[in-house]
C-alpha positions in Angstrom: 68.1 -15.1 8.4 66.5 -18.1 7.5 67.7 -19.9 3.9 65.1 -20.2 1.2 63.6 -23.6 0.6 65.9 -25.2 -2.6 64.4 -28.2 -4.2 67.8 -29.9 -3.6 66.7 -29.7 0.3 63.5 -31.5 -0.5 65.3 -34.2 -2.7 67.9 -34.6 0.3 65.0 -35.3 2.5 63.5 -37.5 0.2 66.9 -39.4 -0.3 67.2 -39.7 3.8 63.7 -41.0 4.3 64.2 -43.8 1.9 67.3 -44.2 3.1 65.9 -44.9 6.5 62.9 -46.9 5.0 65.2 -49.3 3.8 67.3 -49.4 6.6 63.9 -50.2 8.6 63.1 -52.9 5.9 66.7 -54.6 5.9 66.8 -54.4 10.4 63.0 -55.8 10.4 62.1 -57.7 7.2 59.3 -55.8 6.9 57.5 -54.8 3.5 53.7 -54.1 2.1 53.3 -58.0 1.8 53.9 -58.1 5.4 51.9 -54.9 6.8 49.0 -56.2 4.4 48.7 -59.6 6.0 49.0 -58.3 9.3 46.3 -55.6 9.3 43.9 -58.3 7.4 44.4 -60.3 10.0 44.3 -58.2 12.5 41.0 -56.8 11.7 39.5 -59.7 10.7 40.0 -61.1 14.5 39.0 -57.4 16.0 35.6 -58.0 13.7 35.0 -61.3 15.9 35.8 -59.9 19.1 33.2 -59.4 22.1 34.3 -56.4 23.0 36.2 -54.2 20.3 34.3 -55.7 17.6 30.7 -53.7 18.0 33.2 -50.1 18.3 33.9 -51.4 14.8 30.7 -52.8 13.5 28.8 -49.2 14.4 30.9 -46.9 12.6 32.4 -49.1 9.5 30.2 -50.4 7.0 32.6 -51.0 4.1 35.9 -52.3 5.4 37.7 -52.1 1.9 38.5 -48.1 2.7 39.3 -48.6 6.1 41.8 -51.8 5.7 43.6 -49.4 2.9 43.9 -46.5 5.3 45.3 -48.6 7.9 47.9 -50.3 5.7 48.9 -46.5 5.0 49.2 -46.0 8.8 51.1 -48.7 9.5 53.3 -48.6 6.6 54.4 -45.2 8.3 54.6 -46.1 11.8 56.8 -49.0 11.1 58.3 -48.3 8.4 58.4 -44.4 8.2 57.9 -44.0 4.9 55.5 -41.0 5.2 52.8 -42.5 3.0 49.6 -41.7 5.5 48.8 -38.4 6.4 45.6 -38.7 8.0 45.0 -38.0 12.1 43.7 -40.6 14.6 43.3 -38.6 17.1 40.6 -36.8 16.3 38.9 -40.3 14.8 39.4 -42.0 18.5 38.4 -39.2 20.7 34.3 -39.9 20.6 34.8 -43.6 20.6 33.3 -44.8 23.9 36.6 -46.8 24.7 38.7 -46.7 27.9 42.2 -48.6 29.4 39.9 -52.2 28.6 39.2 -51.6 25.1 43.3 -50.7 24.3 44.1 -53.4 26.0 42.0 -55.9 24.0 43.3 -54.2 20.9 46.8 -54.8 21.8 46.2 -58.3 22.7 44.7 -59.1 19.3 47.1 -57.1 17.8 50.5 -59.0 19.1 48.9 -62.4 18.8 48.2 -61.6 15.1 52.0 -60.0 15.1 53.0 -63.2 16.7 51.6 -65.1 14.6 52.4 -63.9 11.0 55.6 -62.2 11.3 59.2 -63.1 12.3 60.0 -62.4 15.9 61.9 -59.0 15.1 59.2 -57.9 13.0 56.8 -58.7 15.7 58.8 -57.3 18.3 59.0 -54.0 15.9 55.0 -53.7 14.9 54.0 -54.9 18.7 56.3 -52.0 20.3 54.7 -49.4 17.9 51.2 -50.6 18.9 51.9 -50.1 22.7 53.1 -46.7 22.2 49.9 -45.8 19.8 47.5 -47.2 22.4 49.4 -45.4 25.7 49.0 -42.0 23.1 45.4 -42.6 22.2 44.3 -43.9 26.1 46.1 -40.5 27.0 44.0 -38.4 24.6 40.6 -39.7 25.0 41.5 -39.5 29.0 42.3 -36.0 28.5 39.6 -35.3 26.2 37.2 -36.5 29.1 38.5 -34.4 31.5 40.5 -36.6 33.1 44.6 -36.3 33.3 46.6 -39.6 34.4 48.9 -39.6 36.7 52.1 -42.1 35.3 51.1 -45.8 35.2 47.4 -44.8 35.8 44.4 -46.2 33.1 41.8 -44.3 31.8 38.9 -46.4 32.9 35.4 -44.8 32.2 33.0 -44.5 35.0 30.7 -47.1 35.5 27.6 -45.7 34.0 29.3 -44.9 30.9 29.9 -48.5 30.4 28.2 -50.8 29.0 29.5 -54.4 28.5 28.5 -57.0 26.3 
C-alpha cells in the first residue's frame, strides 16, 4: 500500500535539500557570487575560442538568456539546490561536436575554475564538468549510432568534420 503524499513529506524534503545545499556551500565556499563569475567567465573565453566558439556563435544570438540558464545549471550541479529544470541532452544531441570539442570545453572550463575560485571549489566545479562532458560525449555517441567501449572517444568521422 503506498502512503499518500502529506505536505509535511514535501517540507521534509525541502528541509533536507537545503540542508545539503548549505552543507555543499560550507565544504566548498561556493555561492551565486561565485557560480556567476565563473560561467561569465567561462563563456566569455568559450566565445573567443577557435574551435567551440563558432558551436556557440551559430545557435546563440543573445547571450543574456543563455548565461541565466547556465547559472541555473550550475547552481544545481554544484550546489544541488534544484533550481534548473531544463534538459541538456536533448540541446547537445544535434550539435556537430565529438571527444575534441568536450575536451576544449573542459580545458577552458578548469582554467577559468582555476583561476577564479579557491582550489576546493575548483576541484568541486572541475569534477562536475568531467562527469557532464563523459555523459554528453556518451549521448551524442549513442545518438550517432555509435556505442563506446570504456575509455573510448567519440570522434566523428572525417567527413563530418570540419576544422577551422
Amino acid at each position: 500500500m503506498q502512503t499518500p503524499f502529506r505536505i509535511e513529506d514535501a517540507e521534509g524534503a525541502a528541509a533536507r535539500r537545503e540542508a545539503s545545499v548549505q552543507r555543499l556551500r560550507v565544504e566548498t565556499g561556493i555561492d551565486e557570487a561565485m557560480i556567476d563569475a565563473l560561467v561569465e567567465g567561462f563563456y566569455a573565453r568559450v566565445r573567443d575560442d577557435r574551435l567551440n566558439g563558432p558551436i556557440f556563435a551559430d545557435r546563440i544570438a543573445d547571450w543574456g538568456p543563455h548565461l541565466a540558464q547556465m547559472k541555473l545549471f550550475w547552481s544545481s550541479v554544484a550546489l544541488s539546490t534544484g533550481v534548473y529544470q531544463g534538459r541538456p541532452m536533448p540541446k547537445h544531441l544535434p550539435l556537430p561536436i565529438d571527444a575534441r570539442h568536450f575536451d576544449r570545453w573542459l580545458e577552458l572550463f578548469a582554467e577559468t575554475a582555476q583561476n577564479l575560485c579557491p582550489p576546493v571549489a575548483a576541484a568541486h566545479f572541475i569534477e562536475r564538468a568531467r562527469r557532464i562532458a563523459q555523459s554528453l560525449e556518451l549521448g551524442i555517441a549513442t545518438a550517432n549510432g555509435v556505442i563506446l567501449d570504456k575509455d573510448e572517444r567519440f570522434v566523428r568521422p572525417a567527413e563530418a568534420w570540419t576544422p577551422e
